[in-house]
PDB file of N, CA, C and O in Angstrom, chain B, residues numbered from 101:
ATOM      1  N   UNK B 101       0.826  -1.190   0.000  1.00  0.00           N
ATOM      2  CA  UNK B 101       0.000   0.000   0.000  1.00  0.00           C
ATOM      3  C   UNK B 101       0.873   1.258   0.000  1.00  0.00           C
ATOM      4  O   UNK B 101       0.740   2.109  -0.879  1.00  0.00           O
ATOM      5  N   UNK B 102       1.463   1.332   0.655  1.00  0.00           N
ATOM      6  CA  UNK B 102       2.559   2.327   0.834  1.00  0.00           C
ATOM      7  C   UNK B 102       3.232   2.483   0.081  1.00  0.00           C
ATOM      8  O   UNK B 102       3.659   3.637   0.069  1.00  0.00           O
ATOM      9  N   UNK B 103       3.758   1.616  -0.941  1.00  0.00           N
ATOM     10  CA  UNK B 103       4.439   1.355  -2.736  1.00  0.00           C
ATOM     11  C   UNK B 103       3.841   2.108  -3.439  1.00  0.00           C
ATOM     12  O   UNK B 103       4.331   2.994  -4.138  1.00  0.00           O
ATOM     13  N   UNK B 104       2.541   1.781  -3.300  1.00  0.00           N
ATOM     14  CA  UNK B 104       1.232   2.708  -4.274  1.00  0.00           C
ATOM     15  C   UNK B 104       1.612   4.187  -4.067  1.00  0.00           C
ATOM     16  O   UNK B 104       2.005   5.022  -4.881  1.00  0.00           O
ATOM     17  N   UNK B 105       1.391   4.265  -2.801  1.00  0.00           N
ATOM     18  CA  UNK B 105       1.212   5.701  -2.594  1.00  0.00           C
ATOM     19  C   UNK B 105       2.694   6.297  -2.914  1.00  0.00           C
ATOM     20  O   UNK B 105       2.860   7.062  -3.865  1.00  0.00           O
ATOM     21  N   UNK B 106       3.236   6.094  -2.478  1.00  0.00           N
ATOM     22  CA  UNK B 106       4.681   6.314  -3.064  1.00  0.00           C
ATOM     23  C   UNK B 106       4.943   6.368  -4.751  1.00  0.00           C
ATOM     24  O   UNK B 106       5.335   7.353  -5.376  1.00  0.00           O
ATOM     25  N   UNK B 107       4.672   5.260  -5.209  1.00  0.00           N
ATOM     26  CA  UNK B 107       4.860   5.415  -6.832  1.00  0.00           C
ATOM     27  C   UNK B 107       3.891   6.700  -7.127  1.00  0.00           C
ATOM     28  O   UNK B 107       4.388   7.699  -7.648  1.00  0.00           O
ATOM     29  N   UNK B 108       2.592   6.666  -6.811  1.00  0.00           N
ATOM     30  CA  UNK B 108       1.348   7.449  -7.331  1.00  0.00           C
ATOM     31  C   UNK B 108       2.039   9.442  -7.241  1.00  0.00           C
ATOM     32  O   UNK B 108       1.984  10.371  -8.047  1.00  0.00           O
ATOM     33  N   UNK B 109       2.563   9.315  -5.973  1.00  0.00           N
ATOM     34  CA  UNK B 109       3.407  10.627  -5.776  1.00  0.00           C
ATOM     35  C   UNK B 109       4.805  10.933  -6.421  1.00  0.00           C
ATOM     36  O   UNK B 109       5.340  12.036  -6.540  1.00  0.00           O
ATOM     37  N   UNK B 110       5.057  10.272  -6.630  1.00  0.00           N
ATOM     38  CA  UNK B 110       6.718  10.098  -7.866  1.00  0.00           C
ATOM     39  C   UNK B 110       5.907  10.338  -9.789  1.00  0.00           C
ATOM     40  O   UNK B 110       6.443  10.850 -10.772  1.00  0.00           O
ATOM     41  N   UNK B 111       4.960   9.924  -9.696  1.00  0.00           N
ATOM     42  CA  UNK B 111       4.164  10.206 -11.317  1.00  0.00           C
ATOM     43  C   UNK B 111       3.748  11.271 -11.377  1.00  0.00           C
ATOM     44  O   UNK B 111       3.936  12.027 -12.330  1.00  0.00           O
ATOM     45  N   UNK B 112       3.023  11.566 -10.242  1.00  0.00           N
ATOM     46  CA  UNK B 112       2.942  13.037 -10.034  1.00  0.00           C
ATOM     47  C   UNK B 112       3.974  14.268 -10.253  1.00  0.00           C
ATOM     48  O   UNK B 112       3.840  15.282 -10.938  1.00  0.00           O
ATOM     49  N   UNK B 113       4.966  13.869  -9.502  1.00  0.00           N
ATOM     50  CA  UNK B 113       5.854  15.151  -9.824  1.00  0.00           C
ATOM     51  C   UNK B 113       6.706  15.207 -10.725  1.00  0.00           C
ATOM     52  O   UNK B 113       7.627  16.015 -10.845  1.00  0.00           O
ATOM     53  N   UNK B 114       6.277  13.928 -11.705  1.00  0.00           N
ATOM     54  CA  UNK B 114       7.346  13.417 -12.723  1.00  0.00           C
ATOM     55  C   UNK B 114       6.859  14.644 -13.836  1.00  0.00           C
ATOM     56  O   UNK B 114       7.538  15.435 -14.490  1.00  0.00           O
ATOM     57  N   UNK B 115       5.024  14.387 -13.726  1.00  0.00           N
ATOM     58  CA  UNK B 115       4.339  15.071 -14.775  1.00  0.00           C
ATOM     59  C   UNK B 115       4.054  16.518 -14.408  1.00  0.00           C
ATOM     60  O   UNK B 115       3.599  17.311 -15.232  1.00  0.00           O
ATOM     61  N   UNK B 116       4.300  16.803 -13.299  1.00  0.00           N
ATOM     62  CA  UNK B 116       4.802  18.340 -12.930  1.00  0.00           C
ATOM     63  C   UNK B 116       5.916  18.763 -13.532  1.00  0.00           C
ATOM     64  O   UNK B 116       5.786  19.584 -14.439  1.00  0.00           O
ATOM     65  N   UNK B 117       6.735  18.477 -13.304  1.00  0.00           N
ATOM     66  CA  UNK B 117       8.320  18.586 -13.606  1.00  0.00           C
ATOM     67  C   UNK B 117       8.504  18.995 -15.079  1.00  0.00           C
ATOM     68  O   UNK B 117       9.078  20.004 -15.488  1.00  0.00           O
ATOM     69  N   UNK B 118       7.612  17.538 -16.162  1.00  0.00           N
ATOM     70  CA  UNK B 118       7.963  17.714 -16.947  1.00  0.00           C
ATOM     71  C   UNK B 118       7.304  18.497 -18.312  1.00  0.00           C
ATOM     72  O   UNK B 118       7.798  18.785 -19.401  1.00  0.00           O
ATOM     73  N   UNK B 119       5.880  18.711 -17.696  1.00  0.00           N
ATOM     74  CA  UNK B 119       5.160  19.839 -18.331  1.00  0.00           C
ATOM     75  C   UNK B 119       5.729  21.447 -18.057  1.00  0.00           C
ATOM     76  O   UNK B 119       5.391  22.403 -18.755  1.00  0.00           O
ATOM     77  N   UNK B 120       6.523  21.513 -17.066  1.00  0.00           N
ATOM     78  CA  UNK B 120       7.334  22.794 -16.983  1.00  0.00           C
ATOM     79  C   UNK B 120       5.795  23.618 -16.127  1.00  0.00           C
ATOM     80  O   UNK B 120       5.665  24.831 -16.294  1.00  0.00           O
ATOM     81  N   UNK B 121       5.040  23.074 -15.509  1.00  0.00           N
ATOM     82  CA  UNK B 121       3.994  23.676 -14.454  1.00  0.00           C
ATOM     83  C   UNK B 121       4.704  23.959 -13.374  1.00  0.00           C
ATOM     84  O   UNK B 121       4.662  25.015 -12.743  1.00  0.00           O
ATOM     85  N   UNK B 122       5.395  22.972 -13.141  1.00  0.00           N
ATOM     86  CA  UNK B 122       5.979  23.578 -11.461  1.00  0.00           C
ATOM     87  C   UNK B 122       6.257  24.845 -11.185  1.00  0.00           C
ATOM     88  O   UNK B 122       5.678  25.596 -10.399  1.00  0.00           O
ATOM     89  N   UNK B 123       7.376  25.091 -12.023  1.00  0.00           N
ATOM     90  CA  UNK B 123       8.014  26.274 -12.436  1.00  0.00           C
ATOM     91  C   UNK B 123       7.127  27.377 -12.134  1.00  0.00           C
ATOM     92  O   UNK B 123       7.230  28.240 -11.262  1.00  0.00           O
ATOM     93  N   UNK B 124       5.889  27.119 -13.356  1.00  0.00           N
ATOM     94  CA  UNK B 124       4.961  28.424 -12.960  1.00  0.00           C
ATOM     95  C   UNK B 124       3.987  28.563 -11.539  1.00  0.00           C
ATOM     96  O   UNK B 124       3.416  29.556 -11.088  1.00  0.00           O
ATOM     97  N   UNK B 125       4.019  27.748 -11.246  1.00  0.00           N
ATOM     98  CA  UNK B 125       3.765  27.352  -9.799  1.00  0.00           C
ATOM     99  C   UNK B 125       4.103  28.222  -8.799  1.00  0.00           C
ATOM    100  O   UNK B 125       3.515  29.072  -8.131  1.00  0.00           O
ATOM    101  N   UNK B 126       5.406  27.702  -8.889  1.00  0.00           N
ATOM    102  CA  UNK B 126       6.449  28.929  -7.982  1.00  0.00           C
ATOM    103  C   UNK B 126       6.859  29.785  -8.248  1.00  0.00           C
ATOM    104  O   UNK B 126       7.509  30.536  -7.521  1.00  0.00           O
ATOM    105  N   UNK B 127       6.575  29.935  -9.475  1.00  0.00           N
ATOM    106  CA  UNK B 127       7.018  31.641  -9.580  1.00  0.00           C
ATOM    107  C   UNK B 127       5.705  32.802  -9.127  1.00  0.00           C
ATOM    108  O   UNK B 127       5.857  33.840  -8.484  1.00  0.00           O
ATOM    109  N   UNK B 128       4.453  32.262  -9.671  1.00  0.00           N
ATOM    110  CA  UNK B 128       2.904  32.689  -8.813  1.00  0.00           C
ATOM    111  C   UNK B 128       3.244  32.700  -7.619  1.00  0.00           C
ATOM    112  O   UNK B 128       3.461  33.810  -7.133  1.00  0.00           O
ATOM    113  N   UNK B 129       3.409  31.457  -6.726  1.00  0.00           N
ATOM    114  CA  UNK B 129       3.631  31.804  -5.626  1.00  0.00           C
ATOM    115  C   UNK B 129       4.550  32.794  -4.467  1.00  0.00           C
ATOM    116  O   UNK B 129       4.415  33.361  -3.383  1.00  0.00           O
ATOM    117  N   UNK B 130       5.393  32.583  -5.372  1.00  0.00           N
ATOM    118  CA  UNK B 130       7.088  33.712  -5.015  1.00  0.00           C
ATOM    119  C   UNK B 130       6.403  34.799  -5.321  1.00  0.00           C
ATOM    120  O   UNK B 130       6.498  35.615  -4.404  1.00  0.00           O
ATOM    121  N   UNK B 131       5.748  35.181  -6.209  1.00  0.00           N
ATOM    122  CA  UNK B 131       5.299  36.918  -6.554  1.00  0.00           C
ATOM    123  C   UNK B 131       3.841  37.317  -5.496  1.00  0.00           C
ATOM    124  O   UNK B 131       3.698  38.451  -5.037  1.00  0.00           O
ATOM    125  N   UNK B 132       3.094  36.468  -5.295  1.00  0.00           N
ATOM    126  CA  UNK B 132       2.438  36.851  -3.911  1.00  0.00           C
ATOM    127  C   UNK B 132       2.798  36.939  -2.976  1.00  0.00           C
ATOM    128  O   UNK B 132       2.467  37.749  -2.110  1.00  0.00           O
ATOM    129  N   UNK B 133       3.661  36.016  -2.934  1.00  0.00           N
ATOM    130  CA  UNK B 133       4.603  36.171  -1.392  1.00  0.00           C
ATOM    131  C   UNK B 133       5.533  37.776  -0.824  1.00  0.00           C
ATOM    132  O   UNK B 133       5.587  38.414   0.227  1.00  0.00           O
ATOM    133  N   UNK B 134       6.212  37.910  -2.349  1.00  0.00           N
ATOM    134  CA  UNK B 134       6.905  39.376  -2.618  1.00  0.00           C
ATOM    135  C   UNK B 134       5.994  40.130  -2.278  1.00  0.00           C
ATOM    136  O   UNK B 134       6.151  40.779  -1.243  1.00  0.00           O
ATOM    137  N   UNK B 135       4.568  40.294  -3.173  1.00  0.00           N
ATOM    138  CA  UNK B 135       3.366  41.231  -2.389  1.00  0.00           C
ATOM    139  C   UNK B 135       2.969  41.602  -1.379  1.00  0.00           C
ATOM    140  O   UNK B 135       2.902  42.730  -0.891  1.00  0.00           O
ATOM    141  N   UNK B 136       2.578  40.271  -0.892  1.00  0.00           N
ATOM    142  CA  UNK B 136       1.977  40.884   0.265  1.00  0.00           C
ATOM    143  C   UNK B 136       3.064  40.936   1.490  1.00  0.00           C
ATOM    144  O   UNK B 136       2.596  40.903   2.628  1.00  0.00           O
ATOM    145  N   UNK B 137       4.606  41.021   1.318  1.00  0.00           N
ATOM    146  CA  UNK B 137       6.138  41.143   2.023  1.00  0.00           C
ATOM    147  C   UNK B 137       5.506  42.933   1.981  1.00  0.00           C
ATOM    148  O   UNK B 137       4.991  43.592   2.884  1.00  0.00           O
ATOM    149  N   UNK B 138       5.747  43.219   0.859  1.00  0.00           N
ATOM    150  CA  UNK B 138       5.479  44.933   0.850  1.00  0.00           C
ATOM    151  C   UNK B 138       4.560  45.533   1.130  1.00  0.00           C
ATOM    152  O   UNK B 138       4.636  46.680   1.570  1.00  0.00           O
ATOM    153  N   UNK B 139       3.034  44.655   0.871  1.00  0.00           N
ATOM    154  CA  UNK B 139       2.022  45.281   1.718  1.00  0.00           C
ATOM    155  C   UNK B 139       2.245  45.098   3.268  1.00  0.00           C
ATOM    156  O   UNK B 139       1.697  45.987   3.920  1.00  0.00           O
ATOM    157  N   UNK B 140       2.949  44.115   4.044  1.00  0.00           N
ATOM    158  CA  UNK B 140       2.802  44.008   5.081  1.00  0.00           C
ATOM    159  C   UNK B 140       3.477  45.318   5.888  1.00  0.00           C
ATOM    160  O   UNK B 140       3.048  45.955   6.850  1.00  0.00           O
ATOM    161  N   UNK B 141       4.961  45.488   4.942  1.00  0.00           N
ATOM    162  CA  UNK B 141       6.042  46.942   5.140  1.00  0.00           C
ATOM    163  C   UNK B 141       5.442  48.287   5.147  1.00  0.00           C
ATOM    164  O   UNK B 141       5.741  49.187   5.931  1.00  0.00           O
ATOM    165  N   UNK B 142       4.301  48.359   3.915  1.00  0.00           N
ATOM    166  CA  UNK B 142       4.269  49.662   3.582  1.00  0.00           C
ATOM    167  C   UNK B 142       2.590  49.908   4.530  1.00  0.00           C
ATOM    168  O   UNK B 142       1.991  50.963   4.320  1.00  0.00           O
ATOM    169  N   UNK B 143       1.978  48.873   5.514  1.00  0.00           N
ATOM    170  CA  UNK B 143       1.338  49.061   6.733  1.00  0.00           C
ATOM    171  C   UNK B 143       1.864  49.504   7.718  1.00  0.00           C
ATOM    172  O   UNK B 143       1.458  50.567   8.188  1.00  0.00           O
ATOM    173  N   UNK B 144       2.982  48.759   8.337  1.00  0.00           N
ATOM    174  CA  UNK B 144       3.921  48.869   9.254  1.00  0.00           C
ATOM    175  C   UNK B 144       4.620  50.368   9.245  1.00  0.00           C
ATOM    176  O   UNK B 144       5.170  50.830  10.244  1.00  0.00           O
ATOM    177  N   UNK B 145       4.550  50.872   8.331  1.00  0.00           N
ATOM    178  CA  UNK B 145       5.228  51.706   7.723  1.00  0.00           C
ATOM    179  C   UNK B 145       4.562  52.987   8.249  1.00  0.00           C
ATOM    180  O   UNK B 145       5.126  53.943   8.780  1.00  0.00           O
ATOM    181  N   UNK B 146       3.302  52.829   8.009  1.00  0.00           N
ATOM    182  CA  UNK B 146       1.967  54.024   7.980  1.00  0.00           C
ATOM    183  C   UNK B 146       1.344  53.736   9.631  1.00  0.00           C
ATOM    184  O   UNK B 146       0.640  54.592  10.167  1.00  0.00           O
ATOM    185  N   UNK B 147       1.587  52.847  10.115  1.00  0.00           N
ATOM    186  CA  UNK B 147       1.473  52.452  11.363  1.00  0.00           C
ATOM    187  C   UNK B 147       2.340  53.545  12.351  1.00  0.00           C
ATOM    188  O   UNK B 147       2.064  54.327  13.261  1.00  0.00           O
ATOM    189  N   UNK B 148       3.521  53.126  11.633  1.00  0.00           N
ATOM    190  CA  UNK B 148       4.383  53.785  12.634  1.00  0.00           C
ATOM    191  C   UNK B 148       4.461  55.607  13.143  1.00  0.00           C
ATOM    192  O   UNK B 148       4.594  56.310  14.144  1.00  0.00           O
ATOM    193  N   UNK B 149       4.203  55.729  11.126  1.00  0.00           N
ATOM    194  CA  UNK B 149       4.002  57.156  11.185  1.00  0.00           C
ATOM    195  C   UNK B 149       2.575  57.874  12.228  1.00  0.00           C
ATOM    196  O   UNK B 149       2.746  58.834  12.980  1.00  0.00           O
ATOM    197  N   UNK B 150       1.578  57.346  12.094  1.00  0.00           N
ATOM    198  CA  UNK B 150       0.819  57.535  13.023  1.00  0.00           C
ATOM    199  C   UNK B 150       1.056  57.828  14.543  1.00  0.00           C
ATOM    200  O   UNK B 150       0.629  58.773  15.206  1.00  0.00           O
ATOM    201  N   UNK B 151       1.827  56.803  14.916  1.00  0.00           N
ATOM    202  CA  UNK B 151       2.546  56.542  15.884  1.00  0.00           C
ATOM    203  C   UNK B 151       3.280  57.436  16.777  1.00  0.00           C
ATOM    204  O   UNK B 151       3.407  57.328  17.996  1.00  0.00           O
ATOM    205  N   UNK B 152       3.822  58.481  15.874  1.00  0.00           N
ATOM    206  CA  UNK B 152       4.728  59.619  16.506  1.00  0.00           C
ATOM    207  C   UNK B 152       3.699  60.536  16.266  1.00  0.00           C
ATOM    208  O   UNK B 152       3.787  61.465  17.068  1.00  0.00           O
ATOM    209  N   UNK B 153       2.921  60.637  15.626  1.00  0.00           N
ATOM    210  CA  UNK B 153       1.915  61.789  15.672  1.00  0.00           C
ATOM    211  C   UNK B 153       1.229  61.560  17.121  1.00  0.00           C
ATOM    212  O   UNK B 153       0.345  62.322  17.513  1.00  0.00           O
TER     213      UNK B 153
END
């Protein structure tokens, strides 16, 4: 059973891999991540300024 599941997850990322999806995968993901990095900064940011007012 555990063979199965094992092979079934190795075909999987075989046909990830080799359709070149992954790739775009993570690059979507890396560029939201970058986003909302700078939305989180440019809150923090406006936060702070408040802050000393």
């Amino acid at each position: 059973m555990i063979q199965l599941l094992e092979t079934q997850i190795a075909s999987n990322e075989g046909i990830m891999v080799q359709n070149g999806k992954i790739y775009l995968v993570m690059t979507i993901v890396s560029i939201i991540l970058v986003g909302l990095f700078i939305y989180v900064a440019s809150i923090d940011k406006k936060i702070t300024q408040l802050e000393k007012k």
